[in-house]
C-alpha angles and dihedrals in degrees: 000000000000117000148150107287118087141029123237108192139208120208139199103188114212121245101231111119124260137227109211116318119333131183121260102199143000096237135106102258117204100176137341138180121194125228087203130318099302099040129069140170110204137174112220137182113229142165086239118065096225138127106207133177119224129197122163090357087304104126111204140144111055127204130174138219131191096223148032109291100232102181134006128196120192117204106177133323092293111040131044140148135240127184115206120204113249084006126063154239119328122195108205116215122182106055084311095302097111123051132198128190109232097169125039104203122121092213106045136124129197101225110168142011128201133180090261103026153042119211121203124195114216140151081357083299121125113217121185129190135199095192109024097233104078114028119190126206109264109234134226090038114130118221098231098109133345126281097247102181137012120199124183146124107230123324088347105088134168118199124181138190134180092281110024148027124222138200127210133179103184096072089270101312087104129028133186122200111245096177156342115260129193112209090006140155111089121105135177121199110219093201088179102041093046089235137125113204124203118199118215137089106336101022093235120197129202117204095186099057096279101315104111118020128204132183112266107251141171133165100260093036109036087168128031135181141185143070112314119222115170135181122295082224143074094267106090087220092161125194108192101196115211122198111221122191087264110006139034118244127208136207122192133205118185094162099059099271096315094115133017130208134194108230121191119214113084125152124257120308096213094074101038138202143306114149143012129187118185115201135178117027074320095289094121117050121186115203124191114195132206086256094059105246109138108215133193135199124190126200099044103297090282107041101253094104104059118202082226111103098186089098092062099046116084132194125210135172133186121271133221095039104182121187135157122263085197119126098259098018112139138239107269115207130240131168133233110220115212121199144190128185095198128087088214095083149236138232109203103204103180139004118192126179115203114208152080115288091010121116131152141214092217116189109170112248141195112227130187129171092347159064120263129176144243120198122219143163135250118197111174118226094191149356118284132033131340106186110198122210100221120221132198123154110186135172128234109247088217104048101016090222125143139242140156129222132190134205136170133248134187144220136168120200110206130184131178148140122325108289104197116207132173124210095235139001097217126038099197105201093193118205114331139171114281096238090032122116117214117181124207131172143210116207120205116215117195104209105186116067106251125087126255133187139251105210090170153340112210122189103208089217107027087163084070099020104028122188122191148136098068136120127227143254100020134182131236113200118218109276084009119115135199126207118216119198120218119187131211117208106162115200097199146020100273140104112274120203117173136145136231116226124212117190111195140161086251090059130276112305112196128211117198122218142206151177150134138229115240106201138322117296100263096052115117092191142062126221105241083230098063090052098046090088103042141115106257092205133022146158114236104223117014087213113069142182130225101220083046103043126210119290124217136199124209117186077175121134085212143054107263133200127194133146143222138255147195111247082246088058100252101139106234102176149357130231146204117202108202107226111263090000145105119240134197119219114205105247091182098113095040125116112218120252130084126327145177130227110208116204124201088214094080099254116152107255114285108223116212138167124237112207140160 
């Protein structure tokens, strides 16, 4: 039962750096687990009978127990485990304010916890529970000594205690004994490197999920030995701790036991040692003595893993970002890459560019082990350079604490005399009707920023192509475009192969054209042969209206269906397109500005322009 005896404490470490080890509290710890390197749940004796959180040196929340808390296992911010002497086992909930006892032994340990199941250690005896309500004796588990740690990732499980190692494959109901350790019972779970690691004498590794062991071995170091603690993240930074006759040595592995490093650093050997918890990519250790100071040192015991994450974090932006510095030109878009070279994880909060011409479209984002990417826009004031101060702050998953990085980004604004350019240089009609009429159209762009002239657009044939209906001269702005229409109405059943000619003040352009007559007007048929080369589906002018619609030609057997996109690929609509027939598509809801028309009969895209 829960009583007045003893404190069970919450801490929120804070996030100064430390030299060497340094106490965290005053208190008396029994026993403490930590949820990452800011956050701990610890057990402590003390003269008041009080459980207390603490979080920035506040002390609040109190909870009592009614015996010494011997161990304490921390699942997530949520859930952990407590065993109580000459009690039980207790399961938090809330954020750990509120405690149930879920196992009414007053011997028993919690000892592991996997996604399916919860192992208690009791009278030598390992229990395990799926439930939580009813627990049942493990099999195959020797009562030399207890069962002090289990370690797995669904039904393949690794338990060790101080003299032997066991194996199970039904997810700890059944075990079955892989070898005999000497000072054994610590594991540590490598989710990322694949690998299980057994401390003792020798140190042993599985790469299979316990199945098969090995000594771990590397070429500096063919034979290790100690107690194995490695980081509560997805790192593998790994601390195997060795007890000499009058200090304690540590090895260090950041690469997943490929290598191994002697660090200096270690507490003092004359109270031993109870407890380590290792926490973020192995830059922050916990160590609890036999004398119960809980001690803490940043920056990786001996000051090569900073706690600092800014080194691992990159910026990037787009280069050759190009915009007009014309009166009217519009933004054009880039992207800022972030990156991050760790699988523990970063929030980016906030990304500023400072600059003229720079803005962003900022969403916060989470990034692990990769790159990810911000879009922005670039409109260019002036001609020449602008040169943008980029901004992130982000945050550690792991240690919540906060840090900025900068990076640069380009752009140059150009200007410049008209720069005339078609959409195309040759407008094919296909087969049509003698006596049918198919309308296609050229659009002329002027890319610079000053204005040019049309004088004049000539069809060689107008008779056969025939353009009309248009003023002249006309002016192209600078950025700005016009469409022509050139219509196609064959007489007879012949080739047909004309130009377009376009006179500017930037020089004469050509477009050639061509089509060809199907029949005499009268015939109700068409000759295969004359079909066999023809465009199964087309619009029949690539500039349309939105009070007229688009108008579509099918020479199909078959109904068709197909759709339409934005020239940046968001699906505004879908057709049908009616066999042998022309359809009109409702053009009403569309925006002007450029479009595809995609076919499911294979045809290549059809490109058209929407405008009022």
């Amino acid at each position: 039962m829960l009583g007045r005896t003893l404190t069970l404490i919450f801490f929120l470490v804070a996030s100064t750096s430390f030299s060497k080890w340094e106490k965290i509290t005053e208190r008396w710890i029994t026993a403490f687990d930590m949820l990452n390197a800011q956050v701990a749940l610890a057990a402590a004796l003390d003269g008041a009978p009080l459980l207390m959180r603490i979080e920035n040196g506040k002390e609040f929340g109190i909870i009592n127990t009614s015996g010494t808390i011997t161990s304490v296992m921390i699942v997530d911010k949520d859930i952990a485990y407590m065993s109580v002497a000459n009690d039980g086992v207790y399961k938090s909930s809330g954020n750990w304010e509120f405690w149930k006892r879920i196992y009414a032994d007053p011997n028993a340990k919690p000892v592991g916890v996997t996604s399916t199941r919860v192992f208690v250690q009791s009278g030598k005896k390992l229990w395990y529970s799926a439930n939580e309500a009813a627990f049942e004796m493990a099999l195959g588990i020797d009562t030399v000594h207890e069962i002090t740690s289990v370690v797995g990732v669904g039904d393949r499980l690794v338990a060790a205690s101080q003299s032997s190692l066991y194996y199970s494959t039904n997810g700890g109901a059944g075990w079955t004994k892989k070898a005999t350790l000497d000072l054994g019972g610590t594991l540590y779970l490598d989710t990322i490197g694949g690998a299980v690691i057994a401390g003792g004498n020798p140190v042993l590794i599985s790469r299979d999920s316990g199945k098969s062991w090995s000594t771990l071995s590397t070429p500096i170091f063919p034979l290790t030995s100690g107690r194995v603690y490695g980081s509560k993240d997805c790192s593998g930074a790994l601390y195997i701790v060795t007890e000499l006759p009058n200090l304690f040595e540590f090895l260090r592995s950041t690469d997943h036991c490929v290598s191994l490093q002697v660090i200096d650093g270690a507490p003092s050997h004359s109270t031993g040692l109870k407890k380590v918890v290792v926490t973020d990519r192995g830059s922050t250790v916990f160590w609890l003595d036999n004398e119960y100071n809980l001690l803490v040192s940043k920056n990786g015991v001996d000051g090569t893993i900073s706690d600092s994450i800014a080194s691992k974090v990159s910026i990037r932006a787009d280069t050759g970002i190009v915009g007009s510095a014309c009166q009217g030109g519009k933004a054009v878009p880039f992207k800022v890459y972030v990156g991050f070279s760790e699988c523990t994880g970063i929030r980016i909060d906030n990304m500023t560019i400072e600059g003229s011409g720079f803005a962003t479209n900022f969403t916060p984002k989470t990034l692990a082990a990769g790159e990810i990417s911000f879009p922005g826009t670039y409109k260019a004031s002036k001609v020449g350079y602008d040169t943008g101060r980029i901004k992130i702050i982000f945050r550690s998953l792991t240690t919540n604490q906060t840090e900025v990085r900068t990076g640069t980004i380009v752009g140059r604004g150009i200007s410049g005399p008209a720069e005339l350019s078609l959409s195309t240089d040759n407008i094919p009609y296909g087969i049509l009707d003698t006596g049918g009429h198919l309308i296609k159209s050229v659009s002329v762009l002027n890319m610079g920023c000053d204005a040019f002239r049309i004088d004049s657009v000539v069809s060689s044939l107008p008779e056969f192509f025939a353009v009309s209906g248009y003023t002249f001269p006309m002016y192209v702005l600078g950025g700005s475009r016009t469409y022509f229409n050139i219509t196609f109405s064959p007489s007879q059943k012949q080739k047909y192969l004309e130009s377009l000619e376009i006179y500017t003040s930037e020089g004469i352009r050509y477009v050639t054209l061509t089509g060809e007559g199907t029949f005499d007007p009268g015939t109700v048929s068409v000759a295969a042969e004359d079909l066999e080369n023809a465009t199964a589906i087309e619009v029949l002018s690539n500039v349309a209206y939105v009070t007229g619609g688009l108008r579509v030609r099918s020479t199909m057997d078959e109904i068709s269906g197909g759709a339409i996109y934005t020239i940046s690929g968001k699906l505004i609509t879908t057709v049908i397109l009616e066999a042998r027939s022309d359809t009109v598509i409702e053009l009403s809801a569309f925006s002007p500005g450029m479009y595809y028309l995609l076919l499911s009969n294979g045809q290549p895209p059809i490109p058209f322009y929407v405008v009022r």
